[in-house]
gemmi code that builds the backbone of each chain (N, CA, C; Angstrom):
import gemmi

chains = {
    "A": [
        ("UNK", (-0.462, 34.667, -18.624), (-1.224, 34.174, -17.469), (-0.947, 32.678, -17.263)),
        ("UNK", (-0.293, 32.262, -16.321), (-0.169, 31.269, -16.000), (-1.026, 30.205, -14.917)),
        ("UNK", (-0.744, 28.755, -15.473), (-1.782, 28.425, -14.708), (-1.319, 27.011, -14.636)),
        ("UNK", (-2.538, 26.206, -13.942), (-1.897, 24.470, -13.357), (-3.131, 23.722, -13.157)),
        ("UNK", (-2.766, 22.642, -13.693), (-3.968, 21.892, -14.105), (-3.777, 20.760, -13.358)),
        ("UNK", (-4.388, 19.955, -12.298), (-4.260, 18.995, -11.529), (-4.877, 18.000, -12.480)),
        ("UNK", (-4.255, 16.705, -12.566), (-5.112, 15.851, -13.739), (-5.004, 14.557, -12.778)),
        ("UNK", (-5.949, 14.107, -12.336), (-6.055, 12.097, -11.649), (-7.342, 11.603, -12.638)),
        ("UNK", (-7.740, 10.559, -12.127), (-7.971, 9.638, -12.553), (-9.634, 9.841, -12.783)),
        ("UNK", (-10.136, 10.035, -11.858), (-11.507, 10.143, -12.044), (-12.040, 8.753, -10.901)),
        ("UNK", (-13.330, 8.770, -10.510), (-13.530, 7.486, -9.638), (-15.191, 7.881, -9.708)),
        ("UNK", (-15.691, 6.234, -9.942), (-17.356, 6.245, -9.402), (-17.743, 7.031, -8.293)),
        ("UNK", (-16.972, 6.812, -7.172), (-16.709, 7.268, -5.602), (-17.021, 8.620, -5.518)),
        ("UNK", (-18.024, 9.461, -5.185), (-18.032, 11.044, -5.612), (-16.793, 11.346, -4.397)),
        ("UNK", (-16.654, 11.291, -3.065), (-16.073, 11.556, -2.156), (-14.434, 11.380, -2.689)),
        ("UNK", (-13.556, 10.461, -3.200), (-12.582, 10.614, -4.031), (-12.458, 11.874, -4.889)),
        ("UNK", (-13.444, 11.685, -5.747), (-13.256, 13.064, -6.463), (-13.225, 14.378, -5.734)),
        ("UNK", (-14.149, 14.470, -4.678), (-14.146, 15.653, -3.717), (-12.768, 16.008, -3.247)),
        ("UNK", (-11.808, 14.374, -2.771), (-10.571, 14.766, -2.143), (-9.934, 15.534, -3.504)),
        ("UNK", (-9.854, 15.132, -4.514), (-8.875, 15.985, -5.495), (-9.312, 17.392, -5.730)),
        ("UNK", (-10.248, 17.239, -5.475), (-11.145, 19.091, -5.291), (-10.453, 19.598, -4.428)),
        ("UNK", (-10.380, 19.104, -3.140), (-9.778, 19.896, -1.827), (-8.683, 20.132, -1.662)),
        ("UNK", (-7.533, 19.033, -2.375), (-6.321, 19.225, -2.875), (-5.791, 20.391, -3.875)),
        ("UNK", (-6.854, 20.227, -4.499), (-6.752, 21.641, -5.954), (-6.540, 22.827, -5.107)),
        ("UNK", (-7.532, 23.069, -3.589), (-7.685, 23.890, -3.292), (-7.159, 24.466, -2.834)),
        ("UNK", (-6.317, 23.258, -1.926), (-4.781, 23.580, -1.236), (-3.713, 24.076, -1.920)),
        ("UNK", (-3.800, 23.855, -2.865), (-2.821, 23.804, -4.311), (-2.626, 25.344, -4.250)),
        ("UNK", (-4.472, 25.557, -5.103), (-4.162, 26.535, -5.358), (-3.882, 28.048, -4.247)),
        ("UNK", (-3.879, 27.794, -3.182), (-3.836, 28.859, -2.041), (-1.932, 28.977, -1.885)),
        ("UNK", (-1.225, 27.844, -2.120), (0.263, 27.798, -1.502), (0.527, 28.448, -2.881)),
        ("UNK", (-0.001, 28.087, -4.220), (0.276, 28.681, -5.632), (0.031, 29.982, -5.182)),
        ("UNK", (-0.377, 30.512, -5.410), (-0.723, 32.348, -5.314), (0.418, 32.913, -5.368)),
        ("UNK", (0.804, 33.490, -6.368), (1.956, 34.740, -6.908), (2.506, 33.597, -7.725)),
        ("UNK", (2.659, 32.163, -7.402), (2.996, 31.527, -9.103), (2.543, 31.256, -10.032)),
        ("UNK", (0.930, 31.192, -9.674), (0.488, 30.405, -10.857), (-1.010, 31.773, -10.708)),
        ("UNK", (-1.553, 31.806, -11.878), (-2.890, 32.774, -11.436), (-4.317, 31.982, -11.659)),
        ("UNK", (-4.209, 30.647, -12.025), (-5.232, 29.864, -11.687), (-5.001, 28.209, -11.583)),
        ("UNK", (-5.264, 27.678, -10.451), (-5.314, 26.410, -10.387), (-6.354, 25.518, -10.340)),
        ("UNK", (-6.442, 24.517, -11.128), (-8.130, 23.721, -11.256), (-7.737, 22.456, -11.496)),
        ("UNK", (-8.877, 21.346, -11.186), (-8.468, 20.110, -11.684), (-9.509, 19.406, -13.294)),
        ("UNK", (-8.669, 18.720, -13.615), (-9.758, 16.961, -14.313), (-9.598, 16.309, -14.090)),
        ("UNK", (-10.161, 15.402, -14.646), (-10.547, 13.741, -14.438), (-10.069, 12.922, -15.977)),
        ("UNK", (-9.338, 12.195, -15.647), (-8.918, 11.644, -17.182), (-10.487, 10.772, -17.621)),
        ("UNK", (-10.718, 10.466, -16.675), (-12.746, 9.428, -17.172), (-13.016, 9.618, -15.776)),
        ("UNK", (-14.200, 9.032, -16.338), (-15.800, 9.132, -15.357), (-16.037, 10.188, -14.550)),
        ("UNK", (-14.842, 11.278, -14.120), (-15.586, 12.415, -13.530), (-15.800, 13.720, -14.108)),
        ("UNK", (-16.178, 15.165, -13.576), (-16.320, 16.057, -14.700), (-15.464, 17.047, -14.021)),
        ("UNK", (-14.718, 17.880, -14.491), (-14.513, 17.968, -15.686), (-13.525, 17.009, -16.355)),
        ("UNK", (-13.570, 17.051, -17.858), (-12.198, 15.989, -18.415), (-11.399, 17.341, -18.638)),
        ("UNK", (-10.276, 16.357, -19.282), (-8.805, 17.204, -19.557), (-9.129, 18.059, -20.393)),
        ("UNK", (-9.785, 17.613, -21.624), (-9.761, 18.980, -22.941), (-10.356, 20.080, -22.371)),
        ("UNK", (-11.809, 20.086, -21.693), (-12.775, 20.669, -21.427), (-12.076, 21.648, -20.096)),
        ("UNK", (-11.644, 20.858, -19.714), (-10.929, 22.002, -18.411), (-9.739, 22.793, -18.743)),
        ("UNK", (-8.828, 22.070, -19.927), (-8.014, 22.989, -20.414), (-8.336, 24.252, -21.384)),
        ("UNK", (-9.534, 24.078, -21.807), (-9.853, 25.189, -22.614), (-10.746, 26.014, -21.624)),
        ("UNK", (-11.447, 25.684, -20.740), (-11.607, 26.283, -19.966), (-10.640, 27.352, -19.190)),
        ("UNK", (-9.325, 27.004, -19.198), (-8.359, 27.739, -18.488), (-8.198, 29.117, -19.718)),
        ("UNK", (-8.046, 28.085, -20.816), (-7.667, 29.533, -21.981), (-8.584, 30.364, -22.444)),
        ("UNK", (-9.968, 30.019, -22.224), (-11.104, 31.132, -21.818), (-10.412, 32.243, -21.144)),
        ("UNK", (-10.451, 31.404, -20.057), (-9.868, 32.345, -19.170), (-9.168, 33.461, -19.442)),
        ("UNK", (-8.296, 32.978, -20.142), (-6.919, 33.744, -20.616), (-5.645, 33.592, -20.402)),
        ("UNK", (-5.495, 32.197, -19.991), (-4.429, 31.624, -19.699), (-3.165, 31.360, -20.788)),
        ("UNK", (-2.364, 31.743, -20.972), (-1.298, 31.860, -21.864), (-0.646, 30.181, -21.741)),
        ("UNK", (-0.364, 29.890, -20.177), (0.032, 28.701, -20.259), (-0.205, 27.825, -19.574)),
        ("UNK", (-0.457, 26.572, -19.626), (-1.006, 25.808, -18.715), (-0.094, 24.410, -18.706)),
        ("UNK", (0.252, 24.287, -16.969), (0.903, 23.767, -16.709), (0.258, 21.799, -16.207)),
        ("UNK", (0.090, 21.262, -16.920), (-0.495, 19.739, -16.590), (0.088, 18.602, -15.348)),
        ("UNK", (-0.232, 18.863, -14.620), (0.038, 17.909, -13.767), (-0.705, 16.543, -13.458)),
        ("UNK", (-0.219, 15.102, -13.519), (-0.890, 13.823, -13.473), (-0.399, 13.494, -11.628)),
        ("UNK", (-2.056, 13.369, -11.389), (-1.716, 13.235, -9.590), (-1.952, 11.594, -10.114)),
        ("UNK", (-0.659, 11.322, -10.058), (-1.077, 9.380, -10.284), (0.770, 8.959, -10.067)),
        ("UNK", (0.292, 7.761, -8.771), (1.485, 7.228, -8.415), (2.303, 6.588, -9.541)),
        ("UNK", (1.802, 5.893, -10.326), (2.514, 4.863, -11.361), (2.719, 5.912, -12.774)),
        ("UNK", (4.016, 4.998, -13.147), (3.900, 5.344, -14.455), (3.421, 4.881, -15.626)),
        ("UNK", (2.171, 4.033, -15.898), (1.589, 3.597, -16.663), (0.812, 4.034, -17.832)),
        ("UNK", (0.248, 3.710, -18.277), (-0.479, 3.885, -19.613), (-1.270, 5.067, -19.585)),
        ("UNK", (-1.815, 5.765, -18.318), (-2.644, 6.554, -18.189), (-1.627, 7.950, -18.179)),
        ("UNK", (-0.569, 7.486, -17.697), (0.169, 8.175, -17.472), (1.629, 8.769, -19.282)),
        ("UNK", (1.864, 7.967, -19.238), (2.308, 7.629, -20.576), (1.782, 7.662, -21.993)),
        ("UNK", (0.651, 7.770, -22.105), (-0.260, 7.447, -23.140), (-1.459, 8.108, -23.334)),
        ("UNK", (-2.664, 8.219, -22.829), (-4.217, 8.572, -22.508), (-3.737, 10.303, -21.690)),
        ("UNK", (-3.155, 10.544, -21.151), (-3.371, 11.986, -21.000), (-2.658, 12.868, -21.982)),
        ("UNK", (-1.773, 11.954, -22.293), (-0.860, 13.063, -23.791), (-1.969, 12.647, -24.959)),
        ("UNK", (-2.565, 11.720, -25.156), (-3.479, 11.952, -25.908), (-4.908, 13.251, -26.006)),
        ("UNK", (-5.382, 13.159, -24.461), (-6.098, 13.831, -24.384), (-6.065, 15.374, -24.395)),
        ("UNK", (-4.186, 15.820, -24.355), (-3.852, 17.328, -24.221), (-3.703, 17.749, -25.726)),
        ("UNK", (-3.254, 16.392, -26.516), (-3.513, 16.766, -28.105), (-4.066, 17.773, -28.513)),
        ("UNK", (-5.331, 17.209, -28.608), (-6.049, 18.084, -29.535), (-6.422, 19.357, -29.422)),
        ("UNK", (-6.464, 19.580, -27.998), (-6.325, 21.154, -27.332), (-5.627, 22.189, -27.314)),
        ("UNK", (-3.975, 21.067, -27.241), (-3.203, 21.635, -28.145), (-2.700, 22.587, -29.370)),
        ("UNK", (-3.339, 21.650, -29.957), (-3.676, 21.676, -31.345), (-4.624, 22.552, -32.035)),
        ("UNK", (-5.542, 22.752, -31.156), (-7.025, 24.054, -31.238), (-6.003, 25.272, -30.730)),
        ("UNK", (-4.990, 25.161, -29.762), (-4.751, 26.424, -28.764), (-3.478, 26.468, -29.789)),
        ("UNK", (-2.843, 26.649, -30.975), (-0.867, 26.811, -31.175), (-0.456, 27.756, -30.229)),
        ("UNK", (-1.280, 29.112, -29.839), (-0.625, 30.261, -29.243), (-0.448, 29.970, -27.502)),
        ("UNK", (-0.741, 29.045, -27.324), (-0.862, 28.525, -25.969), (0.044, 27.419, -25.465)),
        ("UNK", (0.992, 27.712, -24.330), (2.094, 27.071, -24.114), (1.516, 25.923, -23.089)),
        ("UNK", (1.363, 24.300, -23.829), (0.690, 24.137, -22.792), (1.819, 22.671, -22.357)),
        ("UNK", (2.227, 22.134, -21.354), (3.114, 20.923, -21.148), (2.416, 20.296, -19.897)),
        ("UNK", (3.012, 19.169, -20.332), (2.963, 17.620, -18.995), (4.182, 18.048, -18.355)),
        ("UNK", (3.860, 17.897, -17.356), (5.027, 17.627, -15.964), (4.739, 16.443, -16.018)),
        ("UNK", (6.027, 15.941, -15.148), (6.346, 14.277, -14.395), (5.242, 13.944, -13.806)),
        ("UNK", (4.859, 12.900, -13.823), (3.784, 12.617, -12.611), (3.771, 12.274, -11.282)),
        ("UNK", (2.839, 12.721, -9.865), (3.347, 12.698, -8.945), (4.509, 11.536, -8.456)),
        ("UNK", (3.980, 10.560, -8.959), (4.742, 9.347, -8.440), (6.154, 8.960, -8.120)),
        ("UNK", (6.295, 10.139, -9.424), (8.504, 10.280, -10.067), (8.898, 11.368, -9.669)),
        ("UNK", (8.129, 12.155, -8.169), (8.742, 13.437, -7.471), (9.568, 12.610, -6.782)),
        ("UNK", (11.291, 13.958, -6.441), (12.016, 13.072, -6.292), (11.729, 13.176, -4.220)),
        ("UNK", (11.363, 13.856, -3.950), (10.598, 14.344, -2.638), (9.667, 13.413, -1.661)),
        ("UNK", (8.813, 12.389, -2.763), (8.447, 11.301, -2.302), (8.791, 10.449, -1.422)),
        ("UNK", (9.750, 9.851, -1.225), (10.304, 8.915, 0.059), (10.572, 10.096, 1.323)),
        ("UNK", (10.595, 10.943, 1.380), (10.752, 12.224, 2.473), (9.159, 12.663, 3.252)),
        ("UNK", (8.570, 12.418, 2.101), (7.147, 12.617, 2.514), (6.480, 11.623, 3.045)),
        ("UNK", (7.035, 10.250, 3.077), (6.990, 8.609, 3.049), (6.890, 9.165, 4.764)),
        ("UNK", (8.096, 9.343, 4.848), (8.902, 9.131, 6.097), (8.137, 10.206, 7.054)),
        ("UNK", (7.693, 11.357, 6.544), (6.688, 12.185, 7.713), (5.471, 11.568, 8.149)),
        ("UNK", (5.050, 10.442, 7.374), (3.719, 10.479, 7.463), (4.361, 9.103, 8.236)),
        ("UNK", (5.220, 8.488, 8.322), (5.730, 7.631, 8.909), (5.377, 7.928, 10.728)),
        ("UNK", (5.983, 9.159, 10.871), (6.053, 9.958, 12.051), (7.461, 10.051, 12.537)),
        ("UNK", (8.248, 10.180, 11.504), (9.427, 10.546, 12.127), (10.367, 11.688, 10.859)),
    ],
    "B": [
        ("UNK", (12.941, -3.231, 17.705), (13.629, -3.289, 15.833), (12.397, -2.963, 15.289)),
        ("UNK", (12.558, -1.552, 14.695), (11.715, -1.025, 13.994), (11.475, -1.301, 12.982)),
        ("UNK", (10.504, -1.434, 12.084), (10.729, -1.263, 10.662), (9.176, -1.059, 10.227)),
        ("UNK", (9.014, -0.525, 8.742), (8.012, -0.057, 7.761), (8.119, -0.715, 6.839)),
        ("UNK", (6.461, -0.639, 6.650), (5.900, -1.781, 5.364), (4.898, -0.518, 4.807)),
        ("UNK", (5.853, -0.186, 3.090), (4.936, 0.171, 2.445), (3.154, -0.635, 1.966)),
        ("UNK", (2.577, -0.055, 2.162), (1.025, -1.036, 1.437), (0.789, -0.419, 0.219)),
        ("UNK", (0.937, -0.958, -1.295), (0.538, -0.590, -2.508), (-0.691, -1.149, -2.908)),
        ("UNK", (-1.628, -0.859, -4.103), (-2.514, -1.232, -4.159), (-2.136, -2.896, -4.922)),
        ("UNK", (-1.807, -2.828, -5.741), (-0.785, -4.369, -6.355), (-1.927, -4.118, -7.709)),
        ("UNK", (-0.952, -4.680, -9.027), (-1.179, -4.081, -9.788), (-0.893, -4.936, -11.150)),
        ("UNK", (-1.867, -5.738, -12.378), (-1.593, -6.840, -13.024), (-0.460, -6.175, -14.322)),
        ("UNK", (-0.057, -5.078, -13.798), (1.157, -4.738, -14.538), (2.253, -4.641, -13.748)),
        ("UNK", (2.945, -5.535, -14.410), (4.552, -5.700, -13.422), (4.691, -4.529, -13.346)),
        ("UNK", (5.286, -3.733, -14.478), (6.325, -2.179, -14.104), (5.429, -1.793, -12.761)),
        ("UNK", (4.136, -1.436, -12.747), (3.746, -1.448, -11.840), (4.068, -1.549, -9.963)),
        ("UNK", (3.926, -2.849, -10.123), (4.893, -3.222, -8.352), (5.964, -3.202, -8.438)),
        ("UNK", (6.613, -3.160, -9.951), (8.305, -2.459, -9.963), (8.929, -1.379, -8.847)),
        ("UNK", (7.813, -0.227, -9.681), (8.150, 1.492, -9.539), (7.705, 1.287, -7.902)),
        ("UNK", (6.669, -0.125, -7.122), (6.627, 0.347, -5.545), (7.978, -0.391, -4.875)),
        ("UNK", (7.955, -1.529, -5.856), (9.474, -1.968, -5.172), (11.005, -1.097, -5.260)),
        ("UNK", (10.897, -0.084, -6.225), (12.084, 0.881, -6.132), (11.772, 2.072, -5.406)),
        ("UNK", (10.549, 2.428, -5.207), (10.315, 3.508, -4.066), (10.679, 3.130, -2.699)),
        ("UNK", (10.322, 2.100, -2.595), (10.927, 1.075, -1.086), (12.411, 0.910, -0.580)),
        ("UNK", (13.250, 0.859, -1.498), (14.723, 0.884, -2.126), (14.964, 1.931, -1.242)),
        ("UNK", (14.160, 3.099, -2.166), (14.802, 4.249, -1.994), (14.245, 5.233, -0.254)),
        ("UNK", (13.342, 4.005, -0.234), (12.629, 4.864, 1.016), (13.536, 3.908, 2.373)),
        ("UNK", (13.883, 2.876, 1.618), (15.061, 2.474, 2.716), (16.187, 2.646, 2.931)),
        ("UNK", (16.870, 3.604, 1.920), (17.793, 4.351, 2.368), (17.799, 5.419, 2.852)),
        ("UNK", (16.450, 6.249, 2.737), (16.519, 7.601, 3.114), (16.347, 7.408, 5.387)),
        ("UNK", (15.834, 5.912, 5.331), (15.366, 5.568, 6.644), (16.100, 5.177, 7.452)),
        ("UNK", (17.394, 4.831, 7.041), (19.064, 4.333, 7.627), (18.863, 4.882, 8.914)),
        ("UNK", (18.981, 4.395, 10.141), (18.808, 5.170, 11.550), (17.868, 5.482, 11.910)),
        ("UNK", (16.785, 5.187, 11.050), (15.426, 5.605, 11.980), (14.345, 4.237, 12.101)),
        ("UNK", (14.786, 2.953, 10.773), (13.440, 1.891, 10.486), (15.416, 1.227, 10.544)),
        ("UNK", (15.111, -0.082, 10.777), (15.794, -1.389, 10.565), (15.519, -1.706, 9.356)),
        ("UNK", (14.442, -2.273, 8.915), (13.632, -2.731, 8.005), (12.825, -2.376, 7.095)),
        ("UNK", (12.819, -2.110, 5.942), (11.646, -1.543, 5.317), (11.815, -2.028, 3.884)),
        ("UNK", (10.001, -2.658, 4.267), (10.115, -3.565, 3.214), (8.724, -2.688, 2.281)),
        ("UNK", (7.552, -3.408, 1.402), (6.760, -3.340, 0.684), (5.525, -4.561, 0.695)),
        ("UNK", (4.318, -4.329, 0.423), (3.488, -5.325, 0.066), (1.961, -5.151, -0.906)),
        ("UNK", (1.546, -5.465, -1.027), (0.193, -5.260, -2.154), (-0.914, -5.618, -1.004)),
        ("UNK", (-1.963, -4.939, -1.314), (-3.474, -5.333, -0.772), (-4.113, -6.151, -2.003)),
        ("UNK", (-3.662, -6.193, -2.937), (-4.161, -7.685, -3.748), (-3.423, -8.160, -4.688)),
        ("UNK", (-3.261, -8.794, -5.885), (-3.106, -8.874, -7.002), (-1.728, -9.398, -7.420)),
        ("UNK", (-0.547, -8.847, -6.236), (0.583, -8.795, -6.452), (1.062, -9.786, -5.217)),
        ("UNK", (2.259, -9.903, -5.203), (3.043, -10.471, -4.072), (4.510, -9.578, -3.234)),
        ("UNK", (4.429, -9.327, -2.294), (3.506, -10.506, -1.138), (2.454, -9.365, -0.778)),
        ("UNK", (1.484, -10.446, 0.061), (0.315, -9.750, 0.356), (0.722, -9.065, 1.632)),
        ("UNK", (-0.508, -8.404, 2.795), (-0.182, -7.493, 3.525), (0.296, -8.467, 4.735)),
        ("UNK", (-0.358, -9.253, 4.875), (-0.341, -10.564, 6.160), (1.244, -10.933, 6.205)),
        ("UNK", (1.409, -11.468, 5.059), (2.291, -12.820, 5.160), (3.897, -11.707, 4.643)),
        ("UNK", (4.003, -10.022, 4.283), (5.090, -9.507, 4.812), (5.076, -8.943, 5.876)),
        ("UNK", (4.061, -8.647, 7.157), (4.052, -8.151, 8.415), (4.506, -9.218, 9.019)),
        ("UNK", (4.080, -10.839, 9.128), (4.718, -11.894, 9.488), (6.040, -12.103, 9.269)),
        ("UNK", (6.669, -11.768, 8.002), (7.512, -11.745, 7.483), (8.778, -11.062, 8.619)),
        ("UNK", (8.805, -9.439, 8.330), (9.138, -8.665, 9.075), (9.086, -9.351, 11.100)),
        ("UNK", (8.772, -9.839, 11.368), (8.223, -10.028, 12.369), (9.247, -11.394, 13.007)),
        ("UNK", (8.903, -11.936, 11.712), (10.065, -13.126, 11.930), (11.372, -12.718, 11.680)),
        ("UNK", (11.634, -11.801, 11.131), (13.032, -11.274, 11.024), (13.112, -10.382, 12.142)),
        ("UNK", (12.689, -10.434, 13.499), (12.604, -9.819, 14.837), (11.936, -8.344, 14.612)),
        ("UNK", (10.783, -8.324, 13.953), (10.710, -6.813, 14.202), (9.392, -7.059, 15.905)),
        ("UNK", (10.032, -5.471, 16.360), (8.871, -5.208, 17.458), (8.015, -4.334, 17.611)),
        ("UNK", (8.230, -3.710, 15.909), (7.303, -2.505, 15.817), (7.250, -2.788, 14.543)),
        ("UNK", (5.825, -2.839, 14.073), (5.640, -2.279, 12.672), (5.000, -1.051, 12.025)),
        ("UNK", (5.358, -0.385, 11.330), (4.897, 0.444, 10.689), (3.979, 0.633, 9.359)),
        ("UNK", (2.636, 0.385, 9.507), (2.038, 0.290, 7.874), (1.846, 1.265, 7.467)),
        ("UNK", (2.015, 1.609, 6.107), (2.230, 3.020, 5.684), (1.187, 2.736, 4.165)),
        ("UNK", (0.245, 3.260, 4.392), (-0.733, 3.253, 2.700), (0.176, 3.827, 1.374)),
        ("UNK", (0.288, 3.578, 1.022), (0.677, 4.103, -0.690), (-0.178, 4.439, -1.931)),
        ("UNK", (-1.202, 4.912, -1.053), (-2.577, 5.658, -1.620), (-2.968, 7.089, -1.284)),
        ("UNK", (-3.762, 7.323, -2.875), (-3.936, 8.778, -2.789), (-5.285, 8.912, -2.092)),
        ("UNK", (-5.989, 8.061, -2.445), (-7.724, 8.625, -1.596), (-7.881, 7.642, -0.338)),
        ("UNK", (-9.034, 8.519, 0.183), (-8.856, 7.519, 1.546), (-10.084, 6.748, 1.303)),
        ("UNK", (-10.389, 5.946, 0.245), (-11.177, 4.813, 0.135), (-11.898, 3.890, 0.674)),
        ("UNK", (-12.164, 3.254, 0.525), (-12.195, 1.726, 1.084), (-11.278, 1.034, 1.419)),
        ("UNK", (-10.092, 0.891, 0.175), (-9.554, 0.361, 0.575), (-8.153, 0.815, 1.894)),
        ("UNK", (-8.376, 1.869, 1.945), (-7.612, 2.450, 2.949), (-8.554, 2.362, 4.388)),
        ("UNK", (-9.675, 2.454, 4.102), (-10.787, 2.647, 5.831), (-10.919, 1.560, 5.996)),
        ("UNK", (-11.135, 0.276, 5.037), (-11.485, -0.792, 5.383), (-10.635, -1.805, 5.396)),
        ("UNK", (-10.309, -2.158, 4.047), (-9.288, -3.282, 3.454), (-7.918, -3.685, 4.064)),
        ("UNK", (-7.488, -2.830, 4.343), (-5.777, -2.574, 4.855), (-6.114, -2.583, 6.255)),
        ("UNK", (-7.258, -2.252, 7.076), (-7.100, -2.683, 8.892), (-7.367, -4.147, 8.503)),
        ("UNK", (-8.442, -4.421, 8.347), (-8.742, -5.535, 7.548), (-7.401, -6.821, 8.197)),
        ("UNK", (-6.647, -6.557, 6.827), (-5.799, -7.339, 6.749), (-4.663, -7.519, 7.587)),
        ("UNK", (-4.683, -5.685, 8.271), (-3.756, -6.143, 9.498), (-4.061, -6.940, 10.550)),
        ("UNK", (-5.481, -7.134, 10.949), (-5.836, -7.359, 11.890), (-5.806, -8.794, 12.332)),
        ("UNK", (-5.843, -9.472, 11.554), (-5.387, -11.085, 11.681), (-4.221, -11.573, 12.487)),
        ("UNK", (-2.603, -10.587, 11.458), (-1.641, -10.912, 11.806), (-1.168, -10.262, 13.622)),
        ("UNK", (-2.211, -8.908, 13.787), (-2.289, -8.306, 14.698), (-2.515, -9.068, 16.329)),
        ("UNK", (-3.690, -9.824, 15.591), (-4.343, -10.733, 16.664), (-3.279, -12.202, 17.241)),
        ("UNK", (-2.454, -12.331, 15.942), (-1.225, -13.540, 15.939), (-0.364, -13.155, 16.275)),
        ("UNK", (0.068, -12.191, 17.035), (1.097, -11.158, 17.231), (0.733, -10.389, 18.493)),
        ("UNK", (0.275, -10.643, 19.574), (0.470, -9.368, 20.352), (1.325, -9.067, 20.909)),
        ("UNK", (2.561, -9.169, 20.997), (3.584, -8.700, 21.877), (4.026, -7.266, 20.376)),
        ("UNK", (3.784, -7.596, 19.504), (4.159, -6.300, 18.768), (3.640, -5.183, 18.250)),
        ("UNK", (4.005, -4.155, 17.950), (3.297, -3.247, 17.966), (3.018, -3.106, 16.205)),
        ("UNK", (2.242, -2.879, 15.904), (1.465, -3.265, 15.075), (0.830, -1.703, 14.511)),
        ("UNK", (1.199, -0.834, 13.696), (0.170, 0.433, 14.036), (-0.123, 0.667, 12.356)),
        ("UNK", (-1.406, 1.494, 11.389), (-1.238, 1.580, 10.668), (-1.066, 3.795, 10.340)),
        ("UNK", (-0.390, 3.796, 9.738), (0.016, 5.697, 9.570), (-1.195, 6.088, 8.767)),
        ("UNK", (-1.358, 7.311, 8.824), (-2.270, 7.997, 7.496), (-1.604, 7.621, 6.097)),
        ("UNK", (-2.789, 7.524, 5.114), (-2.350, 7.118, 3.488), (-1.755, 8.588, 2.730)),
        ("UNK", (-1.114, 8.445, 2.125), (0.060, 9.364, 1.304), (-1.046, 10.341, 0.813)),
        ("UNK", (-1.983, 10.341, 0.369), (-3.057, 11.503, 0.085), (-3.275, 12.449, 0.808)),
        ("UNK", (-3.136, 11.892, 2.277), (-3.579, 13.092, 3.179), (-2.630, 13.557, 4.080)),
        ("UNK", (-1.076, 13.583, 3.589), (0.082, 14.135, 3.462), (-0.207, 15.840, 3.584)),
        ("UNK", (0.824, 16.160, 4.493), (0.394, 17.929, 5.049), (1.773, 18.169, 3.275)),
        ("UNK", (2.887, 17.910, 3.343), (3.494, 17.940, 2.268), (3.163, 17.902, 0.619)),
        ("UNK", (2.005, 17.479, 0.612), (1.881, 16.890, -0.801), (1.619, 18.188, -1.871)),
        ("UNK", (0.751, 19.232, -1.367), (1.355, 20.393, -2.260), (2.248, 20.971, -2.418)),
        ("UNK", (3.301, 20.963, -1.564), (4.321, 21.563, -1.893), (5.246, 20.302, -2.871)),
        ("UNK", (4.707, 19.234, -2.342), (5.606, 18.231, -3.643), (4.955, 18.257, -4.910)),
        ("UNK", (3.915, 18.757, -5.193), (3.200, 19.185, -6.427), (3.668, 20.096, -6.995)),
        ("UNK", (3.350, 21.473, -6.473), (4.463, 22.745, -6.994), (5.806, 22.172, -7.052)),
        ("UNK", (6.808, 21.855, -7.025), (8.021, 21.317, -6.915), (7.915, 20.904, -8.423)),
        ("UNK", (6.820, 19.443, -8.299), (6.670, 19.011, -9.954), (6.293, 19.955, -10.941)),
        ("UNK", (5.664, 20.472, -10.632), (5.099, 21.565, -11.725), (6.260, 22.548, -12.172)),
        ("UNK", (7.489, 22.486, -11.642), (8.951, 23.360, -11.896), (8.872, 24.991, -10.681)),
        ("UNK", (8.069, 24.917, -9.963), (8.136, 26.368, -9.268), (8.852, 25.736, -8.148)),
    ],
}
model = gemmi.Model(1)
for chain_id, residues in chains.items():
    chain = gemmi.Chain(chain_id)
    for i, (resn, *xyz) in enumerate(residues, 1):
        res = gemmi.Residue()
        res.name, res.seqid = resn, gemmi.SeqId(i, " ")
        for name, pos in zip(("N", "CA", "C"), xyz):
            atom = gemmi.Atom()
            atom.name, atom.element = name, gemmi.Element(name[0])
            atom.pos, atom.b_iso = gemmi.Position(*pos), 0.0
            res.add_atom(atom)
        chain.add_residue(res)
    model.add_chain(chain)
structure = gemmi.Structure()
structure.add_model(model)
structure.setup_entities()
């Protein structure tokens, strides 16, 4: 059972967090026949976090879960604090295939998407 | 003479306004025939700010500008901050056109550049 885990940042802002909700949602509707569940976390301050939503997926019955970081930069959060946080879940799950993808920022699709929203 | 000005948030980590100054690079080649110009700027922290590269651009003959957010939520600093700051150079400027695009979050593309990352 495969699956995809939207991971940003988290924000005081409830309405931010809502947009990554609505995104998930979009996500998960164009996903359908690839993935059989799509959900998000919050690396801090919002709910759910990463561990908690990833084991949540393997409740489920998710065999594998696919991590995605919706974050432009490649920084520390990115590099560091979410591979930390897939650790230990990891680590609870061995039978569970679980990986980081690139983060949005280093899609190579990006400057194309630049340019639509450009209007041309 | 067209041209686009990415707006990043600006960021007290160099790599940081690096990775927006090589998206810019690359978003100015993909733009060959459609922007003259396309440059980058920060809404704080970093250099140059939003003002003084729309001036910029401007003095290098542009007659259209293009502001383009380089943000995922539509914030504050996207509803507020960034007209904000156009609006000065806007007011010092009227013979040009001056417009700001929707922010990269609310991209009709962006799930399908998600699935893409995720390997499907």
């Amino acid at each position: 059972m495969k699956t995809l885990l939207l991971v940003a940042h988290g924000s005081r802002r409830a309405a931010s967090n809502e947009e990554v909700q609505i995104i998930t949602r979009r996500l998960a509707v164009q996903a359908i026949g690839r993935y059989d569940l799509v959900d998000c976390a919050f690396l801090e301050i919002a709910s759910p976090l990463i561990p908690e939503a990833i084991q949540d997926l393997i409740d489920r019955g998710a065999t594998q879960v696919v991590v995605l970081p919706y974050f432009l930069s490649a920084g520390r959060h990115v590099a560091e604090d979410i591979p930390k946080e897939v650790e230990g879940v990891k680590q609870a799950n061995p039978g569970v295939d679980i990986r980081i993808v690139p983060h949005l920022g280093s899609a190579e699709g990006m400057t194309g998407l630049l340019l639509g929203l450009a209007g041309d």
